[in-house]
C-alpha positions in Angstrom: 2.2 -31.7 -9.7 3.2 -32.6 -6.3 1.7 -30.8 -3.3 3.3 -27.4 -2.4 5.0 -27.2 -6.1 4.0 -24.5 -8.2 2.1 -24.4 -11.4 4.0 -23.5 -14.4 2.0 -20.5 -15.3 2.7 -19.0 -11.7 6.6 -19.9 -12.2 6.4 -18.3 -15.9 4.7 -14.9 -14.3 7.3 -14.8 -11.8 10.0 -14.8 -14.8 8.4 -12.5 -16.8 7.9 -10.2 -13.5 11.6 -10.5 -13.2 12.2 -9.5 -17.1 10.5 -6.4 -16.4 11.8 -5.4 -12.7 15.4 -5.7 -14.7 14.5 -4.0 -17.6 14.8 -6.5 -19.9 11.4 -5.8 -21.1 11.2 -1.7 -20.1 8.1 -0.1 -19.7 6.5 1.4 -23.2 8.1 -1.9 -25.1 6.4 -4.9 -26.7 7.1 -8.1 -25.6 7.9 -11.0 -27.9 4.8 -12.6 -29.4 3.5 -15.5 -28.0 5.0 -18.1 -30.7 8.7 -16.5 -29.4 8.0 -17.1 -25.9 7.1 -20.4 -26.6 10.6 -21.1 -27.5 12.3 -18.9 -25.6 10.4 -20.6 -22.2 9.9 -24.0 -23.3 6.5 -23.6 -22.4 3.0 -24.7 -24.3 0.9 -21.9 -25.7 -1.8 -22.7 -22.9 1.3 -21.6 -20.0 2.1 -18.4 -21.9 -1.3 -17.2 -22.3 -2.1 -18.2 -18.3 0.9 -16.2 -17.6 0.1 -13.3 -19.7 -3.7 -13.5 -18.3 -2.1 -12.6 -15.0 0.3 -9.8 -16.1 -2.5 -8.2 -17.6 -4.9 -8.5 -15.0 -3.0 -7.1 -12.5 -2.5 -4.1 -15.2 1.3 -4.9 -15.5 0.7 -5.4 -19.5 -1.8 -3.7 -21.7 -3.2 -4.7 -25.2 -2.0 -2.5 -28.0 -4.4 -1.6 -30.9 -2.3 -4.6 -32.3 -2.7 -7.2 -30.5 0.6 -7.0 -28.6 1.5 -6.9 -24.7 3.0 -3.8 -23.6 4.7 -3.1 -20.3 2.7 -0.4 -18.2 4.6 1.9 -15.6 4.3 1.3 -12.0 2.1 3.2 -10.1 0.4 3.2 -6.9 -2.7 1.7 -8.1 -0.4 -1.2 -9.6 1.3 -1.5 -6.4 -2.1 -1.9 -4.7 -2.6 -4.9 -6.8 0.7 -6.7 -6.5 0.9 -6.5 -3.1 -1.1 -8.6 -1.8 -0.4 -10.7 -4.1 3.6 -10.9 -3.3 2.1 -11.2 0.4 0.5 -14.4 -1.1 3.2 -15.7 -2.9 5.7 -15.7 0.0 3.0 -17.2 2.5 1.5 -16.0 5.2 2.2 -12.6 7.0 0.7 -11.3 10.4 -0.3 -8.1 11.5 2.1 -7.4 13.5 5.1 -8.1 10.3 2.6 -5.3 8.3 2.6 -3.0 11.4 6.4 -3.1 11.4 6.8 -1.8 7.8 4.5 0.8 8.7 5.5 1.9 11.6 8.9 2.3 9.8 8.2 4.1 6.7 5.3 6.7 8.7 7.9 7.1 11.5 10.1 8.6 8.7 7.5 10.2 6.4 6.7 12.3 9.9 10.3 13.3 10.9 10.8 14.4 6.9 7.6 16.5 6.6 8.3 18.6 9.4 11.9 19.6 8.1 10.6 19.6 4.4 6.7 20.6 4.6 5.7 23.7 3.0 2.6 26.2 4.0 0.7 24.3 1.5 1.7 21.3 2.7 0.2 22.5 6.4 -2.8 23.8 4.4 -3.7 20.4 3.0 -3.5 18.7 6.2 -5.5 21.2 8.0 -7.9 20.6 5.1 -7.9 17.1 5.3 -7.6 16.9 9.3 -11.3 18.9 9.6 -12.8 16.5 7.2 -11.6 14.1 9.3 -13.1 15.1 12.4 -16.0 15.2 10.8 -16.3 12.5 9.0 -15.5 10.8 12.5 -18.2 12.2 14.2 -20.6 10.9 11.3 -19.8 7.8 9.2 -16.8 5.6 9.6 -16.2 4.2 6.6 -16.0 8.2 4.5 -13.0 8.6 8.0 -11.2 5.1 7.0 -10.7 7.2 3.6 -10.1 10.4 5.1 -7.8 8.9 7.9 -5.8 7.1 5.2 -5.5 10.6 3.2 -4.0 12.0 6.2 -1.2 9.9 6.1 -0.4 9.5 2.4 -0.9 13.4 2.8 2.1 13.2 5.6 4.0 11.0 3.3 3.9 13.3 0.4 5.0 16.2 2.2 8.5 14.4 3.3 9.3 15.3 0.2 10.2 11.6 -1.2 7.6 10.8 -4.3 8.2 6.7 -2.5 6.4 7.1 0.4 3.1 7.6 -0.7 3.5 5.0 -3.6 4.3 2.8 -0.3 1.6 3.9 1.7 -1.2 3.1 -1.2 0.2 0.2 -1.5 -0.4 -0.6 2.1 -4.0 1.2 2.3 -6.1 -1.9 1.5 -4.8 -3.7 4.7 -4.4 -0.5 6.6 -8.3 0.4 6.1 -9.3 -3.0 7.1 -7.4 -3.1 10.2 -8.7 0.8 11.2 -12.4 -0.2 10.5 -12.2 -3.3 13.3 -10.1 -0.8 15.6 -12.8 1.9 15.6 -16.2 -0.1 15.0 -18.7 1.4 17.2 -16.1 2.7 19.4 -16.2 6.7 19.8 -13.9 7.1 22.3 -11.1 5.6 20.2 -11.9 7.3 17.2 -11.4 10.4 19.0 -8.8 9.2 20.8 -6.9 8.7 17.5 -8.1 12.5 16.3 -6.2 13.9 19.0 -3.0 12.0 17.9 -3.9 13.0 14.6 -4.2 17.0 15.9 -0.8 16.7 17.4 1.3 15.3 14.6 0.0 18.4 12.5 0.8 20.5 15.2 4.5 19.2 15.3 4.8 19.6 11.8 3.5 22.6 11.3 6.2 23.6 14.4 8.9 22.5 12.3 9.9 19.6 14.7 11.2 16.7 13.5 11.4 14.7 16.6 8.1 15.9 18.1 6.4 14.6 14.9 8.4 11.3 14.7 7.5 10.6 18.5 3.5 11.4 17.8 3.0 9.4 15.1 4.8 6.4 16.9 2.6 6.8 19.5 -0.6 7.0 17.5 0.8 3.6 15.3 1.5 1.9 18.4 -1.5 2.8 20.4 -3.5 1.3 17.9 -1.6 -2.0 17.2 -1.0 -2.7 21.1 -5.6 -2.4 20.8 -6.2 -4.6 17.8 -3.3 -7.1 19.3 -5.1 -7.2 22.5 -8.6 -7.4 21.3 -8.3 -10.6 19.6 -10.6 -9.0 16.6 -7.9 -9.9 14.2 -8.0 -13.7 15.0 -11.9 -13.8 15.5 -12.2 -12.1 11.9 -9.6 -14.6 9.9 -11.8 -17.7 11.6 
């Protein structure tokens, strides 16, 4: 195999990937057996099962009681999984490319939950804002979790069932970035509480803009900090 060419399992997984995105192979169905494929791919049984190995490890097929593959649903989880490795399969990505998307889609979820939210959409993020705080003021990693609740929390009150999918699917990369933004540093956790205080506030004022705004600021704030510090660099070395 020359250098930079794929393997054929990897290009087999991409096809069968593809067969399912189309619905050639719809969730709930079996796939053909392996002997099928076989033929049908022009691959050795060794290539099918490598390829299978990866669909089912990444929980995109499950084992019946017999024997055969069948095509899970997507979820968030799933999502969670696949993403990094589609970040891996297209080469490398930066911070900043991951900090668009995000500042994009949270922009949005922000501006939707203050025309859409409901009371207990305001209750929940008043819930989940004072564990928050507190959390802050005590252990860091339990406010990366809480932090990251806020904001799928946000997300699902836009009303759009994608953005949180989206958002979970991002929260891997999202924690690991928060965690070296915050490490040791109180001020900027707090900091980031009071951004946190004033998106609820917007939304709970029914104000689209006012939300949108806020939780640019707060995204933005903390990119320009981790871009300037240099932590994502040292920590890739």
């Amino acid at each position: 195999m020359a250098n930079g060419e794929k393997p054929a399992s990897m290009i087999l997984f991409e096809e069968m990937l593809d067969r399912i995105r189309t619905g050639q192979w719809p969730v709930g169905s079996r796939i053909p057996s392996e002997r099928v494929l076989m033929a049908e791919f022009g691959h050795s049984r060794v290539t099918i099962r490598e390829a299978l190995s990866m669909l089912r490890a990444l929980g995109i097929l499950s084992i019946s009681q017999g024997k055969a593959s069948v095509v899970q649903k997507m979820d968030a989880k799933l999502l969670g999984r696949l993403f990094p490795l589609m970040l891996s399969l297209e080469g490398e990505r930066t911070y900043q490319q991951i900090f668009e998307v995000r500042l994009s889609i949270e922009s949005r979820t922000a501006y939707l939950a203050a025309l859409n939210r409901t009371k207990q959409d305001i209750d929940e993020l008043e819930r989940v804002l004072a564990i928050l705080k507190s959390h802050l003021a005590q252990n860091i990693e339990q406010s990366l979790e809480s932090d990251l609740r806020f904001h799928i929390r946000i997300a699902k009150a836009s009303g759009n069932p994608l953005f949180p999918l989206l958002l979970e699917a991002l929260s891997g990369f999202v924690a690991y970035v928060q965690f070296l933004s915050c490490k040791g540093d109180q001020v900027r956790r707090e900091r980031a509480l009071h951004f946190h205080e004033s998106i609820v506030q917007a939304i709970r004022d029914q104000d689209p803009e006012r939300a949108r705004v806020e939780m640019e600021s707060h995204l933005r704030t903390s990119a320009d900090r981790m871009l300037k510090s240099g932590l994502l660099k040292k920590n890739s070395q």
